[in-house]
BALOBA-1460 file (C-alpha; in Angstrom, 3 decimals):
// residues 300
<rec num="1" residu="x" x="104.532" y="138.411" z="108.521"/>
<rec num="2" residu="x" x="102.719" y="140.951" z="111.159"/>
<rec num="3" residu="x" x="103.179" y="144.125" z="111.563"/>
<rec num="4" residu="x" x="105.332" y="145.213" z="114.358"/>
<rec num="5" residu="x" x="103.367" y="146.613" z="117.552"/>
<rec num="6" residu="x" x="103.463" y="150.746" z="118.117"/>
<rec num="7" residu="x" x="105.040" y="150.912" z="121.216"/>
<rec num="8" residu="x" x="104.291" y="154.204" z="123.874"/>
<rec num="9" residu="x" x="107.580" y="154.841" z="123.584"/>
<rec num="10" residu="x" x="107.624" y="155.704" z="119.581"/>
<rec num="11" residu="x" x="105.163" y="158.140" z="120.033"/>
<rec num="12" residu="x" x="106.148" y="159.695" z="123.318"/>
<rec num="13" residu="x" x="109.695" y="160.790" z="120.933"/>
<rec num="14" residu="x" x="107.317" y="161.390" z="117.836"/>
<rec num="15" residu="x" x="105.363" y="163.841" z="119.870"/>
<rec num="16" residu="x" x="108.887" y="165.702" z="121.116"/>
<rec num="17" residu="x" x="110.159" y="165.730" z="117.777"/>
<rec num="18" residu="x" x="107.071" y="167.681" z="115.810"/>
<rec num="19" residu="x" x="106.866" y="169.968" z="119.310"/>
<rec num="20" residu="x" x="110.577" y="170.941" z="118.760"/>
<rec num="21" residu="x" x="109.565" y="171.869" z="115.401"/>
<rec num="22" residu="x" x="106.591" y="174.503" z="117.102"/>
<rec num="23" residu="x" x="103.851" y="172.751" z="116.460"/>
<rec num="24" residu="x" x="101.271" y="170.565" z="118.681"/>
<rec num="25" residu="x" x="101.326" y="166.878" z="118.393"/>
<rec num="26" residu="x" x="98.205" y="165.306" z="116.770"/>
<rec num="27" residu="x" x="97.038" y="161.888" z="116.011"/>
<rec num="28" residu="x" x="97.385" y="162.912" z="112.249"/>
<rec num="29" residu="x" x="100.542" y="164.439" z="111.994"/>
<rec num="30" residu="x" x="101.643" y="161.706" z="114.155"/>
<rec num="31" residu="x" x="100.532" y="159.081" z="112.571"/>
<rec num="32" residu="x" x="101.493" y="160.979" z="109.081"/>
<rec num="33" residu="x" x="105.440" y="161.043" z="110.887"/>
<rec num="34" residu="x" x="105.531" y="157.803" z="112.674"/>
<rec num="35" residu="x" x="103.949" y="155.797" z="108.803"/>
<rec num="36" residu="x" x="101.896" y="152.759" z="111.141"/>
<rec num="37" residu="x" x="99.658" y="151.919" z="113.512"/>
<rec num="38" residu="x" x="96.094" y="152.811" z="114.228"/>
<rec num="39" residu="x" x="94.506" y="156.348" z="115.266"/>
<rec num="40" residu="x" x="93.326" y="154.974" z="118.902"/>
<rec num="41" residu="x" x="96.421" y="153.570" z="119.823"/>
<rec num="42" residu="x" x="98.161" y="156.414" z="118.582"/>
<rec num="43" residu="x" x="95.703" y="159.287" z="120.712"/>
<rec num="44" residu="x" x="96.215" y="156.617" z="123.408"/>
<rec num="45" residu="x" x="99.673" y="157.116" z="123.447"/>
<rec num="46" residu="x" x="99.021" y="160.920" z="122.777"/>
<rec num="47" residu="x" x="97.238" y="161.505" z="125.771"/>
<rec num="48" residu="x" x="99.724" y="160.086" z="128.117"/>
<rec num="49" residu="x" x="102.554" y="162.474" z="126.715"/>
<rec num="50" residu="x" x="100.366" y="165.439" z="127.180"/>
<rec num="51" residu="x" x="99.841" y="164.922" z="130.820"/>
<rec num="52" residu="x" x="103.506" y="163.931" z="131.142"/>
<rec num="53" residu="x" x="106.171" y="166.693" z="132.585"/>
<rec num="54" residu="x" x="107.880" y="167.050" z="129.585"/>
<rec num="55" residu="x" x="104.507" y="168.442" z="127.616"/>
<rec num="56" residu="x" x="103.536" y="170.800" z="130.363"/>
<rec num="57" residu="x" x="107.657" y="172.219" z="130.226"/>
<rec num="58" residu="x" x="106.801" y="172.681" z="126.415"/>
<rec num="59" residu="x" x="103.467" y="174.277" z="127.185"/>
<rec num="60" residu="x" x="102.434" y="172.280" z="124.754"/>
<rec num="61" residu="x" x="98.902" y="173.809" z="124.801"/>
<rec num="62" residu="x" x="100.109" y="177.345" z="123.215"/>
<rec num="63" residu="x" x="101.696" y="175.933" z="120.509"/>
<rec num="64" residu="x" x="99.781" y="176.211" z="117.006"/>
<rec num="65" residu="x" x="98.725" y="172.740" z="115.086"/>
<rec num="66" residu="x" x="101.001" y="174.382" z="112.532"/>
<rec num="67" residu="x" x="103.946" y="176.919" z="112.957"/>
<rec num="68" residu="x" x="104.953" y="178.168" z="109.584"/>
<rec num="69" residu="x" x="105.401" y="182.008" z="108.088"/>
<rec num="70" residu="x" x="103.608" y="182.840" z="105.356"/>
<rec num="71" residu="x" x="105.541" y="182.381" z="102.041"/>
<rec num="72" residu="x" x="104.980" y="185.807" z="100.314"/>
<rec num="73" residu="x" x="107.412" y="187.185" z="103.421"/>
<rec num="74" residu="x" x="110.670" y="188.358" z="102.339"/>
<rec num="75" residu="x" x="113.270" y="186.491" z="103.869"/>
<rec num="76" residu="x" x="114.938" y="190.037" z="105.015"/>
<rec num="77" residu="x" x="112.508" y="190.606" z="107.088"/>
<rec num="78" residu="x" x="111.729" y="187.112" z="108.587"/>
<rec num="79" residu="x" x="112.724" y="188.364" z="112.305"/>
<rec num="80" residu="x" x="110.777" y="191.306" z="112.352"/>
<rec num="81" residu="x" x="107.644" y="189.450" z="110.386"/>
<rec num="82" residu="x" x="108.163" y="186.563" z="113.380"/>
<rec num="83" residu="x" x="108.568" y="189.034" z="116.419"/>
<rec num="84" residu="x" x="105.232" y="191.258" z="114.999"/>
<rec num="85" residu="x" x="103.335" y="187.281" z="114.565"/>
<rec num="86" residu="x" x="103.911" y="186.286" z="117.794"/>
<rec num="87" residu="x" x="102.799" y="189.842" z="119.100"/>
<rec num="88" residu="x" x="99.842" y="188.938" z="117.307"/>
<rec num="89" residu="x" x="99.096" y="186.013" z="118.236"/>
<rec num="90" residu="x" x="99.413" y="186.829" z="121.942"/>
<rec num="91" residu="x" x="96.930" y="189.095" z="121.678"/>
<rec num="92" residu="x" x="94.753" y="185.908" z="119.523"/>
<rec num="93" residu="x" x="95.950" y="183.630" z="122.359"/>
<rec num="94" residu="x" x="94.312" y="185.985" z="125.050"/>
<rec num="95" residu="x" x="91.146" y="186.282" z="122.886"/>
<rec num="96" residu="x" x="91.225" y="182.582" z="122.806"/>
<rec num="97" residu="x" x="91.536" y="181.834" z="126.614"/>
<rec num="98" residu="x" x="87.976" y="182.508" z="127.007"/>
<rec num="99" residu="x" x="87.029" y="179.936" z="123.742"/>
<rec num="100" residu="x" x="89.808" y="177.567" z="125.008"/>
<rec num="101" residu="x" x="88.396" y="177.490" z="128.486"/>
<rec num="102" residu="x" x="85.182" y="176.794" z="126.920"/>
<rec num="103" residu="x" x="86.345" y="174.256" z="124.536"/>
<rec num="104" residu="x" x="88.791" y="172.614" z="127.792"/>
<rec num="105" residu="x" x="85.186" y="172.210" z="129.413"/>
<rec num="106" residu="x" x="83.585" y="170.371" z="126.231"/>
<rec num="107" residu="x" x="86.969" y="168.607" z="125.657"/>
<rec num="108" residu="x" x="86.242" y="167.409" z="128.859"/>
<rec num="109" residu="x" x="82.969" y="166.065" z="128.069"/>
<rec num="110" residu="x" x="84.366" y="164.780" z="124.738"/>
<rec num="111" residu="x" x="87.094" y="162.913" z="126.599"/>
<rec num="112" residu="x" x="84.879" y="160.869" z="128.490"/>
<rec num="113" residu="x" x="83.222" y="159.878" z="125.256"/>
<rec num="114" residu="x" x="86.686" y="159.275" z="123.232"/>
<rec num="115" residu="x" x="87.660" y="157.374" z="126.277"/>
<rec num="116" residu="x" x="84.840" y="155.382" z="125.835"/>
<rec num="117" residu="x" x="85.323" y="155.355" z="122.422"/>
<rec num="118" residu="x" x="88.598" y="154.534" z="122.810"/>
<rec num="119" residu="x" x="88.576" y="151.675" z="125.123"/>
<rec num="120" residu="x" x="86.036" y="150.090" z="122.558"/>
<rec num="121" residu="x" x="88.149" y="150.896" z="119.577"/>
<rec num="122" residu="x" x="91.178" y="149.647" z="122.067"/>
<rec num="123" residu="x" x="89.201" y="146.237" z="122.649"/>
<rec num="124" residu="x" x="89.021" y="146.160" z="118.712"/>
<rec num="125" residu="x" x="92.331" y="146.964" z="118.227"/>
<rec num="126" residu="x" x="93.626" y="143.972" z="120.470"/>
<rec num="127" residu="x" x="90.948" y="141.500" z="118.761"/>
<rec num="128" residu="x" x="92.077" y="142.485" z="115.498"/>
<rec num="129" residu="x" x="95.671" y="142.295" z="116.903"/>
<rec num="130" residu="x" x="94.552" y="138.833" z="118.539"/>
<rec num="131" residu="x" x="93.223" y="138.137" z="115.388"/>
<rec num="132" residu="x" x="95.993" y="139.222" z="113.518"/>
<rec num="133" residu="x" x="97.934" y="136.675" z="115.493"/>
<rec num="134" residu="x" x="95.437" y="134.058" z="115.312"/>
<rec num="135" residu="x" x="95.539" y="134.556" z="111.556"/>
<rec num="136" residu="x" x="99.392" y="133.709" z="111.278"/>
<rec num="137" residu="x" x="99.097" y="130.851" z="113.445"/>
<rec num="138" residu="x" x="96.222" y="129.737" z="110.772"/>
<rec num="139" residu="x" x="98.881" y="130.296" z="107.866"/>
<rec num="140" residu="x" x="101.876" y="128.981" z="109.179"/>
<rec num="141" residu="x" x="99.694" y="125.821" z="110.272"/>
<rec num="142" residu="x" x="97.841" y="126.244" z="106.451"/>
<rec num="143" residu="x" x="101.846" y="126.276" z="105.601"/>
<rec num="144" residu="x" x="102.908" y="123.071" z="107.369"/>
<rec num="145" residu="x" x="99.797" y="121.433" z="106.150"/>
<rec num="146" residu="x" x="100.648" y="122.728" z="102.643"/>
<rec num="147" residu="x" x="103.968" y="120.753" z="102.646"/>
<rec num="148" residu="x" x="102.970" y="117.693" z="104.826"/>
<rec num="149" residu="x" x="100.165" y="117.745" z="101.114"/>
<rec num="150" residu="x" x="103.190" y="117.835" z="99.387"/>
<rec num="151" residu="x" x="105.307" y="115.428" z="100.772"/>
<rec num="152" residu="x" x="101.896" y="113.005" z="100.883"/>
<rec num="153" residu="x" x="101.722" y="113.897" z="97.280"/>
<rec num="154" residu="x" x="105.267" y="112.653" z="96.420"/>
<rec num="155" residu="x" x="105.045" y="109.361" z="98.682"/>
<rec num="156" residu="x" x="102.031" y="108.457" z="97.026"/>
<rec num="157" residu="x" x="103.633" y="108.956" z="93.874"/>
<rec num="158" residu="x" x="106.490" y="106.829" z="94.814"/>
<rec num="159" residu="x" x="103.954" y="104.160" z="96.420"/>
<rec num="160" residu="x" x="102.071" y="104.440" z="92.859"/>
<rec num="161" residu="x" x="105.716" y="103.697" z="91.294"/>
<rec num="162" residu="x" x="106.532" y="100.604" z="93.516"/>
<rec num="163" residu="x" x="102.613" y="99.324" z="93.474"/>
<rec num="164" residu="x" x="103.269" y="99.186" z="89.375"/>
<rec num="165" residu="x" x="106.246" y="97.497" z="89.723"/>
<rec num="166" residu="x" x="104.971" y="95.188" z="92.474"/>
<rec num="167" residu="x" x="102.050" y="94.690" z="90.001"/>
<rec num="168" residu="x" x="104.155" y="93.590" z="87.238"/>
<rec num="169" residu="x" x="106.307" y="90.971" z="89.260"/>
<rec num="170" residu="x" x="102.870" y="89.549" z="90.754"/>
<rec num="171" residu="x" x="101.783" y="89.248" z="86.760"/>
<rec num="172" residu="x" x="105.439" y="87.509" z="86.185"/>
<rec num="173" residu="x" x="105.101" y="85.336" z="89.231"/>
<rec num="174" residu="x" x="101.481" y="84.661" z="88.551"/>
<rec num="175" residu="x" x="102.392" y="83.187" z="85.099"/>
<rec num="176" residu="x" x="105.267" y="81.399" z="86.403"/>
<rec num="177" residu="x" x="103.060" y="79.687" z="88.886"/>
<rec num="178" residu="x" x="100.541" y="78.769" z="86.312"/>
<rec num="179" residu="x" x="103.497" y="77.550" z="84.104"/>
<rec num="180" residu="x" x="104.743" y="75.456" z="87.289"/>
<rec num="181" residu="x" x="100.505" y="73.973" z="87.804"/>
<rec num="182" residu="x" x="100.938" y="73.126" z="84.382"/>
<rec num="183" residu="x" x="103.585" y="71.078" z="84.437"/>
<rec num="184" residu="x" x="102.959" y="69.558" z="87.876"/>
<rec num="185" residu="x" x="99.512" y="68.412" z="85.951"/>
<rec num="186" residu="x" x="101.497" y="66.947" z="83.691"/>
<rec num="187" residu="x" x="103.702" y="65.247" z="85.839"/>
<rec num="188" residu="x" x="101.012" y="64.087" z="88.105"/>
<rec num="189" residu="x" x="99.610" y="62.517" z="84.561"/>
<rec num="190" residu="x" x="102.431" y="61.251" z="83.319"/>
<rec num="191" residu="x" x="102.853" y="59.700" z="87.045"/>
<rec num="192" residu="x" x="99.476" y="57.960" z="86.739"/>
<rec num="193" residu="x" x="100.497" y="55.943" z="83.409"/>
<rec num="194" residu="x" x="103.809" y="55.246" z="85.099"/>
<rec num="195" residu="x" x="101.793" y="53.336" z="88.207"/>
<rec num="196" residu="x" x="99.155" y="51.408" z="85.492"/>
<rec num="197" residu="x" x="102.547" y="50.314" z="83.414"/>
<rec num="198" residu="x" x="104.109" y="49.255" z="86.784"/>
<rec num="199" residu="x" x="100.861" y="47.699" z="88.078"/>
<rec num="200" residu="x" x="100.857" y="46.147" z="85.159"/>
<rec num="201" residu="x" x="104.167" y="44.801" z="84.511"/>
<rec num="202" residu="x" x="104.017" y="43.593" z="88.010"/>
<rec num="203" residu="x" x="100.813" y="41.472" z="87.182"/>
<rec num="204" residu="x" x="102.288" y="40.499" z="84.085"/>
<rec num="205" residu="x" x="106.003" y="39.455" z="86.162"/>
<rec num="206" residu="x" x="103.381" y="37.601" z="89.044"/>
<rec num="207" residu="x" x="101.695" y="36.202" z="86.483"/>
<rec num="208" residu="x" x="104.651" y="34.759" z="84.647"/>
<rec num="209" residu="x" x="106.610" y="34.316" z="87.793"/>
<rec num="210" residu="x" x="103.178" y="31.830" z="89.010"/>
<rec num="211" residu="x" x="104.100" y="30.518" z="85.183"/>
<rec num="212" residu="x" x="107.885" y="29.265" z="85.567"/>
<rec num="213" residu="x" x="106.645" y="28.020" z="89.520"/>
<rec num="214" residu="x" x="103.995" y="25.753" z="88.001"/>
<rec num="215" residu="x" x="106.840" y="24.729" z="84.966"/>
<rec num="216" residu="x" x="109.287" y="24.147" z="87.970"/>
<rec num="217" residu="x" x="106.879" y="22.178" z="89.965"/>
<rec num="218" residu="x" x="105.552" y="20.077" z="86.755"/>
<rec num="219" residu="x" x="108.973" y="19.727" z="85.780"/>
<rec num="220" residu="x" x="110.230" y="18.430" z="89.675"/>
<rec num="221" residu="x" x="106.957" y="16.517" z="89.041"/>
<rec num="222" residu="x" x="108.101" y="14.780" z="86.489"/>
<rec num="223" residu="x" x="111.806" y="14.252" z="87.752"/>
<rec num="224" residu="x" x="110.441" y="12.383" z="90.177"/>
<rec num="225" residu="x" x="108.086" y="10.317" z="88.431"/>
<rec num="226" residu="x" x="111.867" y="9.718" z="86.159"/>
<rec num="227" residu="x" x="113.890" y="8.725" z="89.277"/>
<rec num="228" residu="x" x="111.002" y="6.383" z="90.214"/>
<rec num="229" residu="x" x="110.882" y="5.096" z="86.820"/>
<rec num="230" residu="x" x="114.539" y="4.442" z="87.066"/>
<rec num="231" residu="x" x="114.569" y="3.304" z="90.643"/>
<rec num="232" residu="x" x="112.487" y="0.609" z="88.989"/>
<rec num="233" residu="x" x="114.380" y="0.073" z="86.424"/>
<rec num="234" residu="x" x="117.582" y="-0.105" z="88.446"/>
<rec num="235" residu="x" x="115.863" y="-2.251" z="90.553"/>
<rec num="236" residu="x" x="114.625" y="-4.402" z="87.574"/>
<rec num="237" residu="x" x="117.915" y="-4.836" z="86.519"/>
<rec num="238" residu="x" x="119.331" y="-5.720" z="89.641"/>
<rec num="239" residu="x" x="116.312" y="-8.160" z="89.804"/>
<rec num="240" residu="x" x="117.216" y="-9.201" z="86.222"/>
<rec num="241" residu="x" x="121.454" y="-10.181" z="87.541"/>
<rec num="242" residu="x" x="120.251" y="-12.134" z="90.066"/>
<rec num="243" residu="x" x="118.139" y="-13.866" z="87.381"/>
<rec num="244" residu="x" x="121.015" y="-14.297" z="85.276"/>
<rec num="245" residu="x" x="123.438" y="-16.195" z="87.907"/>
<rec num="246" residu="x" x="120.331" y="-18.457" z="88.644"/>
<rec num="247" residu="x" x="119.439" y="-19.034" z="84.995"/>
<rec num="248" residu="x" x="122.207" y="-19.638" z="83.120"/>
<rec num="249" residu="x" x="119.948" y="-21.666" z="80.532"/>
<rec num="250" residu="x" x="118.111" y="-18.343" z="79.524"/>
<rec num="251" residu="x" x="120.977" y="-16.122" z="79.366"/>
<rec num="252" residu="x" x="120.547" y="-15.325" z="75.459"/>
<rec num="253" residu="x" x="117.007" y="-14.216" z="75.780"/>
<rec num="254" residu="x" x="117.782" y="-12.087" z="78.957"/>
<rec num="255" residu="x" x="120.884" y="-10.702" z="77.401"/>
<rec num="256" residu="x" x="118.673" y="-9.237" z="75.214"/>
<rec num="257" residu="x" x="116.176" y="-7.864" z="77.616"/>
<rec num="258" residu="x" x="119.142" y="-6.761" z="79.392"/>
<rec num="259" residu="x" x="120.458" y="-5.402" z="76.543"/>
<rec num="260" residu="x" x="116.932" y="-3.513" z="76.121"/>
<rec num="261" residu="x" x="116.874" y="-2.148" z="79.434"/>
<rec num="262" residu="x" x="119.858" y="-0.754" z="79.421"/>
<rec num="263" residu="x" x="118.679" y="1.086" z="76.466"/>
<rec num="264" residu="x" x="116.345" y="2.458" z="77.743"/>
<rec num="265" residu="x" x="117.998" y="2.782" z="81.197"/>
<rec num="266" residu="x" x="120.470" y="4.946" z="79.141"/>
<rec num="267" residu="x" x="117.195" y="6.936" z="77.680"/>
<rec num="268" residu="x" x="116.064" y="7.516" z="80.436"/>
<rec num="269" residu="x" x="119.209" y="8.964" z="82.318"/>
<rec num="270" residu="x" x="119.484" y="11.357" z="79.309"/>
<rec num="271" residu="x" x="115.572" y="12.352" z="79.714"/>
<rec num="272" residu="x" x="116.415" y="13.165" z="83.679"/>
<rec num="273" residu="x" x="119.959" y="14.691" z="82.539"/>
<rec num="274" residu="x" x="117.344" y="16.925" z="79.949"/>
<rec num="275" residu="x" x="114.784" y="17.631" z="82.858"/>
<rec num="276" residu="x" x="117.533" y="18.450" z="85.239"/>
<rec num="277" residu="x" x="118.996" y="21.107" z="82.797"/>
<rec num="278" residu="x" x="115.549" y="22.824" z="81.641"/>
<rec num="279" residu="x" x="114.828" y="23.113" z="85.419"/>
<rec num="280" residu="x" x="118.290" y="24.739" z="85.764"/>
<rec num="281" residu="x" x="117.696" y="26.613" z="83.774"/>
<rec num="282" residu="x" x="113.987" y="27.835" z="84.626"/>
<rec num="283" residu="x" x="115.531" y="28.667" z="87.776"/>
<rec num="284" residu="x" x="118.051" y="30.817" z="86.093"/>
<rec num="285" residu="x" x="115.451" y="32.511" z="84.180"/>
<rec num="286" residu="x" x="113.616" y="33.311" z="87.747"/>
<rec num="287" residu="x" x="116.637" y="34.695" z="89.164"/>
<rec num="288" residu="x" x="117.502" y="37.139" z="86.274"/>
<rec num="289" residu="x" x="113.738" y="38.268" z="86.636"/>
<rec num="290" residu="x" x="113.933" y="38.429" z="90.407"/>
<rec num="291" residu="x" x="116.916" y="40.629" z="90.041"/>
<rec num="292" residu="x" x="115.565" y="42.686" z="86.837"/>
<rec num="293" residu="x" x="112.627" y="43.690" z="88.914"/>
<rec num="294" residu="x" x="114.274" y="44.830" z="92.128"/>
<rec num="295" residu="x" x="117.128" y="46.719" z="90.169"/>
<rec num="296" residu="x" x="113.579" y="48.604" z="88.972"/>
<rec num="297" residu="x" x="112.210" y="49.242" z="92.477"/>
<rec num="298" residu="x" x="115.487" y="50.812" z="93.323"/>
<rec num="299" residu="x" x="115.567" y="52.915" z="90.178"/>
<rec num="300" residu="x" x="112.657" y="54.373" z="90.904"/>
């Protein structure tokens, strides 16, 4: 924290206090009362109090840079020793007139120079104090920046925290996803035998299904060529009653035949009664297959 400014004011009552006391105000024994500031801002400050109206009611130019009675003086005798000191040094002040005149005259001189002097070290004084100022702006901002470090340093902590943790889920995910490729691979495998076994069963059901059509037809084929054949025979037989009214003479030998052709009428019948029952049942057969392969599309 700075140091707080020596105001006029400070030294104006430092400078009535020490010339209470008998003795002229100096920078030194100013600066020596007051504890702070610097020697041009204190002869600054000096100067205006001796040109002020409470110096010149002090006469502050006869008193001594240091008032005090010698010690070996008995304390008995302290107002006689004081009355005879300042008797002498009345008669030292009017020897001194002449020097002080002199020295007022090269004071003069030397004031010009410690003016100069003074409004250079004054200049100083205000750039150091402008530094001064410029220097706790620095450190307060050095003191921000310090804790903005800080706080940076504890977020990225934090961020280095959650990044690990992020890091580890990503790993976790990551091997569930290669855990989920695996088993889509194998699904997507497994899925390719399931379309060859239904390609294939449906080549092996069109190929039987074209199997039981051609058995059907042959079979319808052939229960035609039987109800032709007994067509014929019906007809035959009809053919062979009329033969029987009209031939009367030959009725043993076409009882026979008729006999025979009944026979084999009656063979016949059960050979179409056969056929109808195998093609029955071939179309029974396509039916459960129809319906076992479209309960198998819905399935899947």
């Amino acid at each position: 924290m700075a140091t707080k400014r020596l105001t006029e004011e400070e030294v104006h009552t430092a400078c009535t206090e020490i010339s209470a006391q008998g003795e002229r105000p100096t920078a030194l024994n100013l600066l020596d009362k007051i504890g702070r500031g610097s020697l041009t801002t204190i002869s600054k400050y000096l100067t205006t109090w001796n040109s002020s109206d409470a110096a010149q009611a002090l006469n502050v130019d006869s008193l001594p840079v240091v008032a005090q009675l010698p010690e070996e003086l008995s304390k008995d005798s302290a107002d006689l020793i004081k009355k005879i000191w300042n008797m002498a040094k009345g008669i030292a002040d009017n020897e001194l007139d002449i020097q002080r005149e002199a020295l007022k005259q090269a004071e003069i001189t030397n004031q010009l120079k410690v003016e100069e002097a003074f409004k250079f070290s004054e200049a100083q004084a205000l750039k150091i104090e402008r530094l001064e100022d410029d220097f706790l702006s620095i450190k307060n901002l050095l003191d921000e920046k310090q804790q903005e470090y800080r706080q940076t340093v504890n977020d990225l902590n934090a961020a280095e925290k959650s990044n690990v943790g992020l890091s580890k889920d990503n790993e976790q995910l990551q091997h569930e996803i290669d855990n989920l490729q695996q088993q889509l691979s194998t699904l997507s495998q497994q899925n390719k035998i399931l379309i060859q076994e239904k390609n294939t069963e449906r080549k092996e059901f069109s190929d039987l299904t074209k199997q039981k059509d051609n058995d059907i037809k042959k079979i319808e084929i052939d229960l035609v060529k039987s109800n032709e054949k007994l067509t014929s025979s019906v007809n035959t037989n009809n053919k062979l009653i009329a033969d029987l009214n009209d031939k009367t003479a030959t009725i043993s030998s076409l009882t026979l035949e008729l006999e025979e052709t009944k026979n084999e009428s009656k063979t016949l019948n059960k050979n179409v009664l056969h056929s109808i029952k195998e093609v029955e049942h071939l179309r029974g057969q396509l039916e459960v297959f129809k319906l076992f392969e479209k309960n198998k599309e819905s399935r899947k």
